[in-house]
C-alpha positions in Angstrom: -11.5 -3.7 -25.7 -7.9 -3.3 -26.1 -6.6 -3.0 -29.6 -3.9 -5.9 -30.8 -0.5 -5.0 -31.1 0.2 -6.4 -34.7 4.1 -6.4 -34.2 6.8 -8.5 -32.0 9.1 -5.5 -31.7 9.6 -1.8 -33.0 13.3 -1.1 -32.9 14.4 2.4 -32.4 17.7 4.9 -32.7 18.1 8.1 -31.5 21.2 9.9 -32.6 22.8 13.5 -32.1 25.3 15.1 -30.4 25.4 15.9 -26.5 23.3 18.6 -25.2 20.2 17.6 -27.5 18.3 16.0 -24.9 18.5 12.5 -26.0 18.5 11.2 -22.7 15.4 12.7 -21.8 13.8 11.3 -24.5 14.6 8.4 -23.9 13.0 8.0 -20.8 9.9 9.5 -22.4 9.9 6.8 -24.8 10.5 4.8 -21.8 8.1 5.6 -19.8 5.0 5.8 -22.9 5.9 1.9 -24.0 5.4 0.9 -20.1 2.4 2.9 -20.1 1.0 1.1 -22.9 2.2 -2.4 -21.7 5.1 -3.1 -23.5 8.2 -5.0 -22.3 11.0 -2.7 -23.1 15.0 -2.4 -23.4 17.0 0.4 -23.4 21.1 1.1 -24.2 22.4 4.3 -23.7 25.9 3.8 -25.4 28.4 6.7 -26.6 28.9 10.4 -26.1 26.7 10.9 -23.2 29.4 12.9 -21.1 30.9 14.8 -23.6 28.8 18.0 -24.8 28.3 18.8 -28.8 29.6 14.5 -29.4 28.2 12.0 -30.7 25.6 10.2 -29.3 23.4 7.5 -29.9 21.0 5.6 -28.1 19.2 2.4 -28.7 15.2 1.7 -27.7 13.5 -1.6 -28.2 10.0 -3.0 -27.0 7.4 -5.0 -27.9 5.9 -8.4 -26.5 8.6 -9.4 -25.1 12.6 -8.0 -25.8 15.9 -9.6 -24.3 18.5 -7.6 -26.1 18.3 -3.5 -25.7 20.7 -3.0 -29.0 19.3 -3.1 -32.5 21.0 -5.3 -34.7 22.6 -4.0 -37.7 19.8 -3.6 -40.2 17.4 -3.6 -37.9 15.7 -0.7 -37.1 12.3 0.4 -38.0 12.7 3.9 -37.1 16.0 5.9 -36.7 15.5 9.5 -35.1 18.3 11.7 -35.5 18.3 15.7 -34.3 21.3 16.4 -36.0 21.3 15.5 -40.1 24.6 14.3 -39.8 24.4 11.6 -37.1 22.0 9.9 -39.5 25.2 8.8 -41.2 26.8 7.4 -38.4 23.6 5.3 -37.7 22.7 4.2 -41.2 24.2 0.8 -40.8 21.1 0.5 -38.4 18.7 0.3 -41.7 17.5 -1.9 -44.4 15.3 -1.7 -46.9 14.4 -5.2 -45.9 13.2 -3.9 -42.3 11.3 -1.1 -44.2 13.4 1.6 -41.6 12.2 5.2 -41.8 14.7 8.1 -40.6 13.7 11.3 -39.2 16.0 13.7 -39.5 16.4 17.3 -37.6 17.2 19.6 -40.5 20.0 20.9 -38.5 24.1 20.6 -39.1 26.2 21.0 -36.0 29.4 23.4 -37.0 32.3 21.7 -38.2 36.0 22.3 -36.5 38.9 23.1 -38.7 38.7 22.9 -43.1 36.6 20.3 -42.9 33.8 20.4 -45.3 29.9 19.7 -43.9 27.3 17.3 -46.6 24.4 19.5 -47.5 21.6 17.9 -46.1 20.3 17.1 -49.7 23.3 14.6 -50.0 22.5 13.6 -47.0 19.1 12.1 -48.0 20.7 10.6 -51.4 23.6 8.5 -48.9 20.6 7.3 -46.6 18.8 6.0 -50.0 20.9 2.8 -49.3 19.7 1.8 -46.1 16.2 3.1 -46.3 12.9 3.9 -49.2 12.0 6.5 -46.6 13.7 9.8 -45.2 11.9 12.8 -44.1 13.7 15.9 -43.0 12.3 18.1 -40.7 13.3 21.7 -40.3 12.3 21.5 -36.4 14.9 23.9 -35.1 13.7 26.9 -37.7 10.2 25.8 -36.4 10.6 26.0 -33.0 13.1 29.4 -33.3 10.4 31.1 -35.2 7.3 30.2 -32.7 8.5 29.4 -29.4 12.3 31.6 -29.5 14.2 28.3 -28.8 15.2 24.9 -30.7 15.9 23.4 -27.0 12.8 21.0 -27.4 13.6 19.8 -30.8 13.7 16.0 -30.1 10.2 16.3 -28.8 8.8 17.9 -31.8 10.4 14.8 -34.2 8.8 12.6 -31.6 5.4 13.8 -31.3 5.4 14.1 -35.7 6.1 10.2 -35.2 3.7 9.5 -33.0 1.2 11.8 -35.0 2.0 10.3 -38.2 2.0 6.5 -37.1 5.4 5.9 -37.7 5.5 4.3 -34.3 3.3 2.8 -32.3 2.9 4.8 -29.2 -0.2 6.9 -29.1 0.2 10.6 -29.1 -2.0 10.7 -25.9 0.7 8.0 -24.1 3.6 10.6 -24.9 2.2 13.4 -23.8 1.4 11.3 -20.4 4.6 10.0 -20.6 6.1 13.5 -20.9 4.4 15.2 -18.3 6.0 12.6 -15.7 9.3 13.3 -17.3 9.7 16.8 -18.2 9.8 19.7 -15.0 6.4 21.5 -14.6 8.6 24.7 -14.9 9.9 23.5 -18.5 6.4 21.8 -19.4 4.9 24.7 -21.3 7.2 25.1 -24.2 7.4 21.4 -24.7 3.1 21.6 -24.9 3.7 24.1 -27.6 6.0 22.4 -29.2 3.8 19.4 -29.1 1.5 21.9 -30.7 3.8 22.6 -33.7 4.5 19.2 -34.4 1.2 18.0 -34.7 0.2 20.9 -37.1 3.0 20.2 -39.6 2.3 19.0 -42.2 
């Protein structure tokens, strides 16, 4: 027997700058809610064509979803592979909806004088919007074991999934992922599938 779904909807941000592979996880994400039955919407909004921008995407499914954008306040997880873009999506979370970030341990560089926040100040802004923030130093990770911080996004996805702080099964991802991802690059995203499910 089918376990219940004990929510309406789970609301979902992804944010990072072009070149981190947010699209394709989007469609992972995509294509594990189908696979578990969900209806599902999905906005792909700024940043998409320019490489090291901004960009942020929007994910949203449940028993039923009309709207693919997550209100203001209203996300219950925001994923972001670059520590800064959580800044730029923090108007996404509330205490009230309980939202949990993710964050890639990772600053992009800076052009000109401009100073970078330290990730620690980081955490302390996103006290605001959120009880919850849990950095992730996927990129050292992944350099370290696999030579390459390419698959970064998957690893913060698969610690969700791991972890329960959404509600896709880890088994639906990897399904998901093997329809997505090219068999040529499918190994070093099983590793880092690997990694992410070891950390602690």
């Amino acid at each position: 027997m089918k376990k219940q779904k004990k929510f309406k909807d789970f609301n979902i941000v992804v944010t990072g700058i072009g070149g981190q592979g947010l699209i394709t996880l989007l469609k992972i994400i995509s294509e594990t809610a189908l696979a578990e039955d969900y209806d599902l919407a999905a906005s792909e909004l700024h940043g998409l064509s320019q490489r090291g921008g901004s960009v942020e995407v929007h994910f949203r499914f449940g028993k039923k979803v009309y709207s693919p954008l997550v209100k203001q306040g209203g996300a219950n997880l925001i994923i972001s592979l670059e520590a800064q873009e959580a800044l730029r999506a923090c108007r996404y979370g509330s205490k009230e909806a309980k939202t949990i970030f993710i964050l890639n341990n990772f600053l992009s560089p800076i052009l000109g004088n401009k100073k970078r926040p330290s990730t620690k100040n980081i955490l302390k802004d996103l006290q605001k919007f959120s009880q919850r923030a849990i950095l992730l130093p996927a990129n050292q990770i992944l350099k370290e074991k696999i030579g390459t911080s390419v698959t970064a996004g998957i690893f913060l996805l698969f610690y969700a999934s791991f972890k329960n702080l959404i509600p896709l099964r880890p088994n639906s991802v990897l399904g998901a992922m093997k329809k997505v991802i090219p068999e040529k690059y499918l190994e070093i995203n099983l590793k880092t599938l690997e990694l992410a499910k070891k950390y602690e």
